[in-house]
C-alpha positions in Angstrom: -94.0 -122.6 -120.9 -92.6 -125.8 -119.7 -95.0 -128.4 -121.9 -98.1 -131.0 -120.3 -97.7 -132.4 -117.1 -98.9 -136.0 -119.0 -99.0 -139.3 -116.6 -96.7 -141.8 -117.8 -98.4 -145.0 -116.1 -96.2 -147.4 -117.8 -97.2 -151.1 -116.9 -98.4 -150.2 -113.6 -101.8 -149.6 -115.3 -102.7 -151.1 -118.0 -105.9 -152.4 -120.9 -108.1 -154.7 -119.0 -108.8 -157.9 -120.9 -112.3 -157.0 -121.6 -111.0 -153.8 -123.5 -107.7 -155.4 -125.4 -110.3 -158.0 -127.1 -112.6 -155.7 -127.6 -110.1 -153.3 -129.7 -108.6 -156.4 -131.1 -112.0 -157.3 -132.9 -112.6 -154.4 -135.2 -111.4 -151.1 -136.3 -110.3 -148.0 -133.9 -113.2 -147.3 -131.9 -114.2 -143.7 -130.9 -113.8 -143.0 -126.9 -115.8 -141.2 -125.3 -115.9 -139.9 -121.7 -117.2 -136.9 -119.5 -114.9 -136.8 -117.5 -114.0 -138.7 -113.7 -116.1 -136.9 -111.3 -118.6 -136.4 -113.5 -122.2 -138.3 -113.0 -124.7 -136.1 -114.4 -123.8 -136.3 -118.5 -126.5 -139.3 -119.4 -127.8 -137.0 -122.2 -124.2 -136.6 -123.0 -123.4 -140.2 -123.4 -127.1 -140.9 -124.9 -126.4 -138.9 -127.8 -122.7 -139.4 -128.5 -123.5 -143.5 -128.4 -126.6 -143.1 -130.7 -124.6 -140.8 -133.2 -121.7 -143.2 -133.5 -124.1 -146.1 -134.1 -125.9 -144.0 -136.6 -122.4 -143.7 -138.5 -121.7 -147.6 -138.1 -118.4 -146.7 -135.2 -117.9 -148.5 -132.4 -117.4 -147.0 -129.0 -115.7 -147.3 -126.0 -117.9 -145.3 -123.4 -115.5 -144.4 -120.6 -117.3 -143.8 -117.0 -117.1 -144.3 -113.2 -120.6 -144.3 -113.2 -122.6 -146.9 -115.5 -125.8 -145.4 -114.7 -125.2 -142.7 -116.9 -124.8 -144.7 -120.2 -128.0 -146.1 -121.6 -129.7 -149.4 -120.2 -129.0 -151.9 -123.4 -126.0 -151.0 -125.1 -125.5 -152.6 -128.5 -122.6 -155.2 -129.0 -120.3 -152.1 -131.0 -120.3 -150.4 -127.3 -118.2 -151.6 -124.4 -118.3 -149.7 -121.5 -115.0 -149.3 -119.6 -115.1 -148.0 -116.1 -111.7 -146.9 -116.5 -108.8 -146.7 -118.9 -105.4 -145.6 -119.3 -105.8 -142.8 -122.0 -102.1 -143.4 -122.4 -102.5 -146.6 -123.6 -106.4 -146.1 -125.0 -106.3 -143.1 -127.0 -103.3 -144.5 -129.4 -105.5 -147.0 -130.4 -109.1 -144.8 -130.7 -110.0 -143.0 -134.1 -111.0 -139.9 -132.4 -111.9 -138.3 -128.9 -115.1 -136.8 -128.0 -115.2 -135.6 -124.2 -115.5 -132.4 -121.9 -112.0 -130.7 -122.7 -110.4 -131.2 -119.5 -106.7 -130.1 -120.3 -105.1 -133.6 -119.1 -107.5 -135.6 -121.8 -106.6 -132.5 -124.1 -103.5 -133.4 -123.8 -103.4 -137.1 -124.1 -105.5 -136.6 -127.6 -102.6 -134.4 -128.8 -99.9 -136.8 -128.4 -101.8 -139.4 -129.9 -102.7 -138.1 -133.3 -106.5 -138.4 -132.8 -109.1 -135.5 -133.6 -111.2 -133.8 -130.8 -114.7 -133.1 -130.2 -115.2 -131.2 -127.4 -118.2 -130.1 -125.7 -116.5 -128.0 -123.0 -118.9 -127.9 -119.2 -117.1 -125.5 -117.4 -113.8 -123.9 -116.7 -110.9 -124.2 -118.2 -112.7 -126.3 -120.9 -114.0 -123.8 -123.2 -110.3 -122.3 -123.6 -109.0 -125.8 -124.5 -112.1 -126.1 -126.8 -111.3 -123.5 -128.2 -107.1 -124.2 -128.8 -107.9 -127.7 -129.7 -109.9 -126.4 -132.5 -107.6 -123.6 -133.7 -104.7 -125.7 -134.1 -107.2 -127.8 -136.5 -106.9 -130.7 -134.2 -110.5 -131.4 -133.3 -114.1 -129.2 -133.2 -115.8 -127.6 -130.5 -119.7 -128.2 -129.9 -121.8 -126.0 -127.0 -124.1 -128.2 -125.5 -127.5 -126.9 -126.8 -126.0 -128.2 -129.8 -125.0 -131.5 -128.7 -127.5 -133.8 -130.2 -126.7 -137.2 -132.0 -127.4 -135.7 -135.8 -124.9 -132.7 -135.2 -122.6 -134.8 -133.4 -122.8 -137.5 -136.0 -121.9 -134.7 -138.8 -119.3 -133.3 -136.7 -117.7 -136.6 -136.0 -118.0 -137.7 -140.3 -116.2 -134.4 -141.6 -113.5 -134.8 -138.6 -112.4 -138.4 -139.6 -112.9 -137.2 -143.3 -110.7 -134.4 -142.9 -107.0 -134.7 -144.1 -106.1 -131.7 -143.1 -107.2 -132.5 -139.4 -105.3 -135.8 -139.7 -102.5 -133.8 -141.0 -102.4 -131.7 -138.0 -103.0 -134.3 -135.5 -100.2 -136.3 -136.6 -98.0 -133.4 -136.6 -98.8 -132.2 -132.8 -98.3 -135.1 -132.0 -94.9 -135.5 -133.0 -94.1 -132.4 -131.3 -95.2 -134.2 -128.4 -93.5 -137.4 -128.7 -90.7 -136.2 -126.3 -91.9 -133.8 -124.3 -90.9 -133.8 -120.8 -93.1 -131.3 -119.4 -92.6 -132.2 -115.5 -88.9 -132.8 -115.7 -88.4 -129.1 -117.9 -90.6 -127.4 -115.2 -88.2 -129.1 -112.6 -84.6 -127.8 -114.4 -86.4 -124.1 -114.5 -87.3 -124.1 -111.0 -83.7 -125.0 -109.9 -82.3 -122.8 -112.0 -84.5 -119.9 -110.9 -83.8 -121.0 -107.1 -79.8 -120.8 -108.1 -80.2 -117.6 -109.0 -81.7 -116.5 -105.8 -79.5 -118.6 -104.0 -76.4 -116.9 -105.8 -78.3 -113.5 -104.8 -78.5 -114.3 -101.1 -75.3 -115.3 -101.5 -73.9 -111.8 -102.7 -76.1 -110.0 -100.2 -74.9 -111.8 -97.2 -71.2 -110.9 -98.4 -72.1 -107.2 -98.8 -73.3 -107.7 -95.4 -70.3 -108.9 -93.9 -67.8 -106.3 -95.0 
């Protein structure tokens, strides 16, 4: 186990305008995203808007595809067609998405609880991780309506023991070099076969 392959984008990529004021003007908003190739979650977004306006949030709805968000979205939602979660998720109060495990890991490292309503593969094993290591909840979705979500999302960022968690996850992740460990095991594994072929070809020769 070598770690998370997590994108480093630096200042290649950064917060659009739009989206630094925005999370300069009020508290940590919640994200929330479906995922990027995915255009077919407008109940998903419906009711994950609704419940965090029903709790008095704001929102940052993350998507490719605008036409899946509701028509009038109220001043505490800005839609962002894309963001950095490397620089976004730091500053969000929690995470609701799909479970993919490069957003799973990006919520780890920043210290922010889950809600995950996993689609399809992978996702309903990082659902489920995610929720055993206490650092966020996982929701099916026949159960993903704005009331449930809107408890869900209240006891997480009530939850000390969550935040507790969270914050110690992600200090485990702080500096984890997950491509560059995965690098130093493949050379050393391809030094040990090339000290094997080495031996054989001598055997060989005598």
């Amino acid at each position: 186990m070598t770690g998370f392959p997590l994108v480093e984008h630096g200042v290649s990529l950064t917060l659009t305008a739009d989206l630094t004021r925005f999370l300069d003007a009020g508290p940590a908003p919640v994200v929330v995203s479906a995922g990027t190739a995915n255009a077919v979650s407008h109940a998903f977004y419906a009711a994950a808007i609704e419940a965090y306006t029903m709790l008095g949030l704001r929102v940052v709805a993350v998507t490719a595809d605008p036409l899946q968000l509701p028509e009038d979205l109220p001043d505490t939602v800005l839609h962002a067609s894309y963001a950095p979660f490397d620089a976004l998720l730091p500053r969000a109060a929690a995470f609701i998405r799909h479970g993919g495990i490069g957003s799973v890991a990006q919520a780890l490292r920043a210290g922010i609880p889950q809600l995950i309503q996993p689609m399809a593969f992978d996702q309903f094993d990082n659902a489920s991780r995610v929720a055993r290591l206490n650092a966020g909840r996982e929701i099916l979705p026949r159960h993903f309506h704005s009331p449930r979500v809107a408890e869900l999302l209240r006891m997480m960022l009530g939850d000390a023991a969550m935040a507790a968690s969270c914050r110690r996850l992600a200090g485990a992740l702080a500096d984890q070099d997950g491509v560059g460990k995965a690098c130093d095991v493949l050379m050393e594994k391809l030094g040990a076969v090339e000290e094997h072929l080495h031996g054989q070809r001598a055997l060989a020769l005598q």
